[in-house]
C-alpha positions in Angstrom: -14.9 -3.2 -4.7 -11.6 -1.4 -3.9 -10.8 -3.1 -1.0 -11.5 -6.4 -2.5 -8.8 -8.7 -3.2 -7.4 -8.6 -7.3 -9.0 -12.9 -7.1 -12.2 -11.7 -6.0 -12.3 -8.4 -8.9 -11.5 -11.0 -11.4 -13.9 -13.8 -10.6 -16.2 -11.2 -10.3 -15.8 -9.6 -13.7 -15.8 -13.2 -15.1 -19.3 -13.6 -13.3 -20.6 -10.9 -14.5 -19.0 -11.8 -18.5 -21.0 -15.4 -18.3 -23.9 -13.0 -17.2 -23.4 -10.9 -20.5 -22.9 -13.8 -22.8 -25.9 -15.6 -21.0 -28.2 -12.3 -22.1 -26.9 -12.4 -25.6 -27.5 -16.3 -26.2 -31.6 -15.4 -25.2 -31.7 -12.5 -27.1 -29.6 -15.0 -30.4 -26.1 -13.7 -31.2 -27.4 -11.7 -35.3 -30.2 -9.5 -32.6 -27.3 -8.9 -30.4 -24.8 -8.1 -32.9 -27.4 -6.0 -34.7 -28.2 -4.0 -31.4 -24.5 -3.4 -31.2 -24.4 -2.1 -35.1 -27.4 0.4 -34.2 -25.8 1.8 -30.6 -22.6 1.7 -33.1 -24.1 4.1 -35.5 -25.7 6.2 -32.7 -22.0 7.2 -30.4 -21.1 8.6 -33.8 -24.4 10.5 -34.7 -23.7 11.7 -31.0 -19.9 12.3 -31.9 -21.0 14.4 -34.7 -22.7 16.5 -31.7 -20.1 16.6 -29.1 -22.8 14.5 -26.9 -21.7 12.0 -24.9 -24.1 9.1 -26.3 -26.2 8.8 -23.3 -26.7 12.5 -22.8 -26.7 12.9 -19.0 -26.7 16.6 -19.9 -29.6 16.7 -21.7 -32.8 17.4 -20.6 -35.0 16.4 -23.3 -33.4 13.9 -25.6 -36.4 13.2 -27.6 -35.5 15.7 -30.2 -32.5 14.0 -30.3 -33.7 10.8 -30.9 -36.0 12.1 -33.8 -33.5 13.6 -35.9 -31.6 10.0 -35.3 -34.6 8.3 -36.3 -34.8 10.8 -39.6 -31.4 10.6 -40.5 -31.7 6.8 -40.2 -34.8 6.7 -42.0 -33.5 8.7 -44.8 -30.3 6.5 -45.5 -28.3 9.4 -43.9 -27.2 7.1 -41.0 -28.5 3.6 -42.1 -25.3 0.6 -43.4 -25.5 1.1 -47.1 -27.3 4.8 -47.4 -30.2 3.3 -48.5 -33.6 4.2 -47.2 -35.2 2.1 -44.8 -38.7 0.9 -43.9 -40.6 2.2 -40.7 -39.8 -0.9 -38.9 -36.0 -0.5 -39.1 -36.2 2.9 -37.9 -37.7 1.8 -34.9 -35.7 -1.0 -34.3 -32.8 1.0 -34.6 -34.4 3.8 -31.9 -35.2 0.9 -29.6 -31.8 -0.5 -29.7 -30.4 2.7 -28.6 -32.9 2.8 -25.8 -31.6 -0.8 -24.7 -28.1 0.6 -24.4 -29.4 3.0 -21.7 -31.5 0.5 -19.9 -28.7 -1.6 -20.1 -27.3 0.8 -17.7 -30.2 1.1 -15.2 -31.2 4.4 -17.2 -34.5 5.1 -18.2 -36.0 4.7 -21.5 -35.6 7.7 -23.4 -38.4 6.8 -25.5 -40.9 6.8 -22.9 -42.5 10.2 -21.1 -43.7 10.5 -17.2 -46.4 8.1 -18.1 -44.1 5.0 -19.2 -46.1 5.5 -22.7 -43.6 6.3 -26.4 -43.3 10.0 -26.6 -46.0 11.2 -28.6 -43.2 13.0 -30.9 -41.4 9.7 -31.6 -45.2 8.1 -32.2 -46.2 10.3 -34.4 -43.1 10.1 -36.6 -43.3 6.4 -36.4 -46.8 6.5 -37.9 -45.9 9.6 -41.0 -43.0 6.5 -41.7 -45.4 3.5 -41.7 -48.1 5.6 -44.2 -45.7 6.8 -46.6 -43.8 3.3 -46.4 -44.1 0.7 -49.9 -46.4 -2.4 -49.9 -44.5 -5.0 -47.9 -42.5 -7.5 -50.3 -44.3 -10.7 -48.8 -43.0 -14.3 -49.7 -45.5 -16.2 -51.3 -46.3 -19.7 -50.0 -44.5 -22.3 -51.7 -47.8 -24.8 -53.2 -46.4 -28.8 -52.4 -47.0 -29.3 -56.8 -43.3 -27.0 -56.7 -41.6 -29.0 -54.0 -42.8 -32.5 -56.3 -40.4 -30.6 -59.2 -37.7 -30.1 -56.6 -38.0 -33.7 -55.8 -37.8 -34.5 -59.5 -35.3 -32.5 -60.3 -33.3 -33.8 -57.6 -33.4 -37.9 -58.6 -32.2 -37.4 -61.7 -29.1 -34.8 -60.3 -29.3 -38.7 -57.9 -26.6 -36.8 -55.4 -26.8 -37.5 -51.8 -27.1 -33.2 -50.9 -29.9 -32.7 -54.1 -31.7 -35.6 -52.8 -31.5 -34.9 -48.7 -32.2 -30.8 -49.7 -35.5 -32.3 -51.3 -36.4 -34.4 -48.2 -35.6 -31.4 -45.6 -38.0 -28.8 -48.1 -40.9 -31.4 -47.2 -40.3 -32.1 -43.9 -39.7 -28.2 -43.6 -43.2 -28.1 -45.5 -45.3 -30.4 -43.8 -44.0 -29.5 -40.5 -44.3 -25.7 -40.9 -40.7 -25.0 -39.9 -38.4 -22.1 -39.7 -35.3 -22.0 -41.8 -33.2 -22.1 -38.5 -35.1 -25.8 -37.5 -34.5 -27.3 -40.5 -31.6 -25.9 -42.6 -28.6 -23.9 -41.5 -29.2 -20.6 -41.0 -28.8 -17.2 -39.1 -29.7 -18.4 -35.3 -29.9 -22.1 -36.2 -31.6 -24.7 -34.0 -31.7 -27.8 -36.0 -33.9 -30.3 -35.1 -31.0 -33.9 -34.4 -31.2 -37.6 -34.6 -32.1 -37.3 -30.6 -35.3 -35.3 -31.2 -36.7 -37.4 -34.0 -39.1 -40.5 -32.4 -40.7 -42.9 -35.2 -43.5 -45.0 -34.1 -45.1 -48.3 -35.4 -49.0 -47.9 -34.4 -48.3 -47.1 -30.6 -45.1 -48.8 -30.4 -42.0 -46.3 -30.6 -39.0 -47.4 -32.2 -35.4 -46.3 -30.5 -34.0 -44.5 -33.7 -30.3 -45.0 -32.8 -30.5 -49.0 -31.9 -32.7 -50.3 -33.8 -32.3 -52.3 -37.4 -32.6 -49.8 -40.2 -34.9 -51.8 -42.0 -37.4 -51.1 -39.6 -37.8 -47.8 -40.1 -39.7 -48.5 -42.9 -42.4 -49.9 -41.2 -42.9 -46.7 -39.3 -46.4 -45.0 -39.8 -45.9 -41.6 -37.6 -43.1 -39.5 -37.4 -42.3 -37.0 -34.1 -40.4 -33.9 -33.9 -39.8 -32.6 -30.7 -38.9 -29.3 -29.7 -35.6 -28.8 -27.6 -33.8 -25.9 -28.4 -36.1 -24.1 -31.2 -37.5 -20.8 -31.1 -40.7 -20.9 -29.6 -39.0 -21.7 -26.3 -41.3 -24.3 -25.3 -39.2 -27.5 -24.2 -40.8 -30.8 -24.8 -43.5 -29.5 -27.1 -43.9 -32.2 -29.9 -45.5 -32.8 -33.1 -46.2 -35.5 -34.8 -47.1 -36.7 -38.6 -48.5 -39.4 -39.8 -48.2 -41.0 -43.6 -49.4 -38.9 -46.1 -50.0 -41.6 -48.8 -46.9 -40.5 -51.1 -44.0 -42.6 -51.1 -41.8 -39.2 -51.4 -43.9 -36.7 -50.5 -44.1 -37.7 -47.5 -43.2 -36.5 -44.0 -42.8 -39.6 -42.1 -40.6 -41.1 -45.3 -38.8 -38.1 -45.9 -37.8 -38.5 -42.0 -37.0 -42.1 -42.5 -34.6 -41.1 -45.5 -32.8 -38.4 -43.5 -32.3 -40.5 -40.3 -31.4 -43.9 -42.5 -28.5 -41.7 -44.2 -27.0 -40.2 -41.1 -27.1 -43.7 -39.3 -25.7 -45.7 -41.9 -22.8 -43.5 -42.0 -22.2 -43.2 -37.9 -23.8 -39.8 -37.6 -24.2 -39.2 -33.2 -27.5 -38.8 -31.7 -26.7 -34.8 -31.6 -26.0 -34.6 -35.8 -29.1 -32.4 -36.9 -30.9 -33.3 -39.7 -29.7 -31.1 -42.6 -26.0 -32.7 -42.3 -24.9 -34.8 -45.5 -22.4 -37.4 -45.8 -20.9 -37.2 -49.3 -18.2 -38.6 -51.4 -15.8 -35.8 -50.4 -16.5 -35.4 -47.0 -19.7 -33.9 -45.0 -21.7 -31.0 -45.9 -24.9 -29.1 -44.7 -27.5 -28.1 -46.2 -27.9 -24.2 -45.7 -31.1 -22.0 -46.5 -29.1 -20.5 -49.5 -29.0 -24.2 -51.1 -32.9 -24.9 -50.2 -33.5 -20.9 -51.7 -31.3 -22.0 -54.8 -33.6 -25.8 -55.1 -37.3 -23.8 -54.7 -35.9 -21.1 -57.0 -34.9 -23.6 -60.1 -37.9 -25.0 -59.5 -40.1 -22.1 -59.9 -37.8 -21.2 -63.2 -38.5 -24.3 -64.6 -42.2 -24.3 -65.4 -45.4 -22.2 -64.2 -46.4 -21.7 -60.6 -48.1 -18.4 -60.9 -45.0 -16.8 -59.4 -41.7 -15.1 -60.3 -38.4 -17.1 -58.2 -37.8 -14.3 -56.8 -40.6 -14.3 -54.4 -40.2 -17.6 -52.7 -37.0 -18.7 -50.8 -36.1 -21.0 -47.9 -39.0 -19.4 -45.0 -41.9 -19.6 -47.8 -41.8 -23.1 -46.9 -43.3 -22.4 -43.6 -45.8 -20.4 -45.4 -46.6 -23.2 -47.7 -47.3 -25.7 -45.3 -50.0 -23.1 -43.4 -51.5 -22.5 -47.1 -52.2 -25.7 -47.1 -54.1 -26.5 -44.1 -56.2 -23.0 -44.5 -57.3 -24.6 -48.5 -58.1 -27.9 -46.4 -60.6 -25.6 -44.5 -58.3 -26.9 -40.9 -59.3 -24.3 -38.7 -56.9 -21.4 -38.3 -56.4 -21.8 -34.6 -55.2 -25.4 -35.6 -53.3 -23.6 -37.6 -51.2 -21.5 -35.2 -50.9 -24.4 -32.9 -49.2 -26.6 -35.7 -47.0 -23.5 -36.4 -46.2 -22.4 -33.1 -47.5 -19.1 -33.7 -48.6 -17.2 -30.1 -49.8 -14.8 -32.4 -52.2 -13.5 -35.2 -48.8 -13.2 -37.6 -49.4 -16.5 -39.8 -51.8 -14.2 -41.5 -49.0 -11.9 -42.7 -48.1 -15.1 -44.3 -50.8 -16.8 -46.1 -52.5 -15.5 -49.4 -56.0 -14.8 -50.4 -55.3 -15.2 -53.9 -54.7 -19.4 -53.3 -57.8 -20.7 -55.4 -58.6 -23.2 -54.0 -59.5 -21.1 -50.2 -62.0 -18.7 -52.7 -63.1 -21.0 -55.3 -66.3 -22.1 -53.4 -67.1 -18.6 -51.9 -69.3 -16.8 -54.9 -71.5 -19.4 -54.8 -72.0 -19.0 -50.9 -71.9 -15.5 -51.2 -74.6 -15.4 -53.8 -77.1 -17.9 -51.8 -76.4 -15.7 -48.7 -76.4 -12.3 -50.3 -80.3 -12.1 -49.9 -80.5 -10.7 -46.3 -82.7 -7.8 -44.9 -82.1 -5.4 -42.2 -84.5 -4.3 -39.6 -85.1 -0.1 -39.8 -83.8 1.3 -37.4 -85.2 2.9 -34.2 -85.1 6.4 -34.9 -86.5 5.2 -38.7 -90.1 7.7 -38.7 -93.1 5.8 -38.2 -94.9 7.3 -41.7 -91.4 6.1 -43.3 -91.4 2.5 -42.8 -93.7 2.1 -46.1 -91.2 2.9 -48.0 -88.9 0.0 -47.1 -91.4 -2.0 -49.3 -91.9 0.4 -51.8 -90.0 -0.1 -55.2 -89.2 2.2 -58.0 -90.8 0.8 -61.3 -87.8 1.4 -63.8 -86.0 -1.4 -60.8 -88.7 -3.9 -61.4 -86.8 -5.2 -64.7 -83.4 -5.3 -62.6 -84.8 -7.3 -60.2 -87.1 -10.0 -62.2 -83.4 -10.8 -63.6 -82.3 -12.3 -60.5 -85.5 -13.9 -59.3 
């Protein structure tokens, strides 16, 4: 572009800086900042070398990228020394890959076959069996979320008593922290994606008396700008029964607030008029409500383990101790994936409660012999010891 005009170089480099801040909006601003951390940490690793940090001298970098991957693993290289799990070390290797392929260089990960060196495999899988039992959230059971509601009318506040409404719409709807409460990557669902119907009839939520909204018997989110990417997707809840725990009222409450004090269509859900201005509700207040909660009598759980995304988790608890089935499941929760199991918790009661008795009327099965069973052999299968008869009269 040298003989280009200096106009032209600069409305090309703006181009191509809407291009950049287009890729780092899809990828969400904490994964691009976090890439930037990791290639960060590897130009010094390659400092500490005297390698220029995408190695066009070397050969065979894979070494290279091990020893990263150690140090990294190790706390040597990692943000506060700290060891790390499996997964972060291979986040952090694949972030420095992007910073090559960012380039139009090739993956260094990757061999002649386009498959993960087997070096850098087999290091990732040492990491993952020596790794700790993942700290999993436990789903948050709907009895907690009735003491956050308590606790909450008698605080009678505008933000204690909207932070219990957006924990059971959050619940009931099986939402991400960044949907429903400010949070890293937020996407709130606003006044403009909310539809509440009367039977068929929709109501227009910005026009229409306030007093009607208490008629409504459905309640719709749809899905503009969330993370599963599909546009237009909707879901929609009807009355539960519960005059608070309750999606559709819970909705009615949020939306009855932010129009009665001249909240725009675009205001998102979680936003809270008070007596001293406006506030939000962020995923550290709805931690903080679950957690004094949990503290305040017995859930079967320490406070620790539940915080604003176990309400995502609780809502899919629920509909697998209804018996809804789990593909239901994953299409309520958006999940394209199998990874709502990482997420819900054999140890609910009320899923395992009715399976000894299944387990013991279908225990009682027989098995065919096999083929290469001997022909003289097959007597046997009905032959049994005498010092069993005893054990087995006791179960007849």
């Amino acid at each position: 572009m040298a003989p280009c005009d200096s106009s032209v170089k600069d409305a090309f480099r703006r181009s191509l800086g809407l291009v950049e801040e287009e890729a780092r909006n899809r990828l969400g601003h904490q994964y691009a900042n976090s890439r930037d951390n990791f290639w960060g940490i590897w130009a010094r690793f390659c400092a500490q070398h005297a390698l220029d940090p995408y190695l066009p001298t070397v050969p065979n970098r894979i070494p290279f990228l091990c020893v990263f991957a150690q140090r990294y693993r190790d706390g040597t290289l990692a943000a506060n020394s700290h060891p790390v799990r499996s997964k972060q070390v291979q986040e952090a290797v694949r972030s420095v890959a992007s910073g090559f392929t960012q380039l139009g260089l090739l993956d260094p990960r990757f061999n002649c076959f386009g498959h993960i060196d087997v070096r850098l495999a087999n290091l990732y899988k040492c990491y993952t069996k020596h790794d700790p039992p993942p700290r999993r959230v436990k789903p948050v059971p709907i009895s907690l979320l009735h003491e956050v509601a308590r606790i909450a009318l008698l605080a009678g506040d505008a933000l204690s008593l909207a932070t219990s409404d957006m924990a059971y719409i959050a619940f009931y709807y099986l939402l991400r922290p960044g949907e429903y409460c400010l949070a890293a990557e937020s996407a709130p669902f606003r006044i403009c994606d909310v539809q509440l119907f009367i039977g068929a009839i929709r109501l227009n939520t910005l026009t229409c008396p306030l007093a009607t909204f208490e008629r409504a018997t459905a309640a719709q989110l749809e899905f503009t700008t969330q993370k599963n990417m599909i546009r237009g997707e909707v879901l929609k809840h009807g009355r539960s029964g519960h005059s608070i725990a309750c999606p559709v009222a819970s909705v009615i409450r949020r939306l009855t607030h932010l129009r009665s004090h001249g909240a725009p269509s675009i205001a998102p859900l979680y936003q809270v008029h008070t007596a001293t201005g406006c506030a939000r509700i962020t995923s550290s207040l709805i931690t903080a409500a679950i957690r004094v909660a949990a503290a305040s009598t017995s859930f079967g759980f320490c406070p620790q383990d539940v915080n604003a995304r176990a309400l995502r988790a609780g809502g899919a608890m629920a509909l697998l101790c209804a018996n809804i089935d789990p593909n239901i499941i994953k299409m309520v929760g958006r999940w394209r994936s199998d990874a709502m199991f990482r997420y819900l918790h054999l140890s609910a009661f009320p899923l395992m409660r009715t399976l000894a008795p299944l387990m013991l009327q279908a225990g009682s099965f027989t098995l065919p012999p096999g083929q290469d069973l001997p022909v003289n052999a097959a007597a046997l299968l009905d032959t049994v010891p005498e010092e069993d008869t005893a054990i087995i009269d006791d179960f007849d």
